[in-house]
Structure formats: structure tokens, C-alpha cells
N, C-alpha and C positions, 0 to 999 in steps of 0.2 A: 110524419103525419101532418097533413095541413088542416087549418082551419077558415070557414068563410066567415069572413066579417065585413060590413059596410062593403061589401061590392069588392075585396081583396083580400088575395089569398094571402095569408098569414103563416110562416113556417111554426109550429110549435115546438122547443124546444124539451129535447129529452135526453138521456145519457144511456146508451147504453149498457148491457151489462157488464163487459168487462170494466169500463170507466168506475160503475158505480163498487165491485169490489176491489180495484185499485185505489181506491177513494178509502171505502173502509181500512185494508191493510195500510194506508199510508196511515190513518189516525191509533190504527192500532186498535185497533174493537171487533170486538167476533160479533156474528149475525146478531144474536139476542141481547146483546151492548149496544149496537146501533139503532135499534128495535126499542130499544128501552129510551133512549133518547129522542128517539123521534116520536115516540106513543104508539107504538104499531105493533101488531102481531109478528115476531122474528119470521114465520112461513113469509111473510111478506118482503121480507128483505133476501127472502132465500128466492121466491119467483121472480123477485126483478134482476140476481145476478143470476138467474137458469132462463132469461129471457120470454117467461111467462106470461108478467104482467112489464106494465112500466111504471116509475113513479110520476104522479101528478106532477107539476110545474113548484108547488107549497113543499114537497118532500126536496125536489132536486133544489131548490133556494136554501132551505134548511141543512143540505149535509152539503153546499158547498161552501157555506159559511160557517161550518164547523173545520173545513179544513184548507 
């Protein structure tokens, strides 16, 4: 996804799904673990590894400095 900003396209970084439950098995946490950590509904941890939704830039900062 890009973003316009001041006259420049800006890449927005995001993780996709497999990254992000490679992400959770490496830390060892089932959906509603990682859910519980971040403050989020577990469905929502379940649509971004089923490539539903995506996580915001705030969620992908936060579980990659959990791991």
C-alpha cells in the first residue's frame, strides 16, 4: 500500500500474513495470547494471518518488539 504525503509516495510498511504467524509460533503464543497482549479482539489476530485485514503500523511495532 502507498501513502501520499508532502508531494511523495511513501511505501507503508506491513507484514503479511504468514510473517505475522511465524511471528507468533516463534514467541510461542496462540491467537488469543497474542490478542491479549496487544489489547485486541483474538478474531483480529485471526483475520490478519487469514489475510483479511492488516495490522496497523502501532500493532506491527509492537509484536516485533516482543519478538
Amino acid at each position: 500500500m502507498y501513502i501520499h504525503l508532502s508531494n511523495q509516495l511513501i511505501k507503508e510498511k506491513t507484514m503479511n500474513p504468514k510473517e505475522i504467524k511465524d511471528l507468533r509460533d516463534k514467541l510461542k503464543l496462540t491467537q488469543p495470547e497474542l490478542a491479549y497482549k496487544l489489547q485486541i479482539a483474538p478474531m483480529t489476530v485471526s483475520r490478519w494471518e487469514r489475510g483479511i485485514s492488516a495490522p496497523s503500523k502501532v500493532f506491527i511495532t509492537a509484536m516485533k518488539r516482543m519478538g
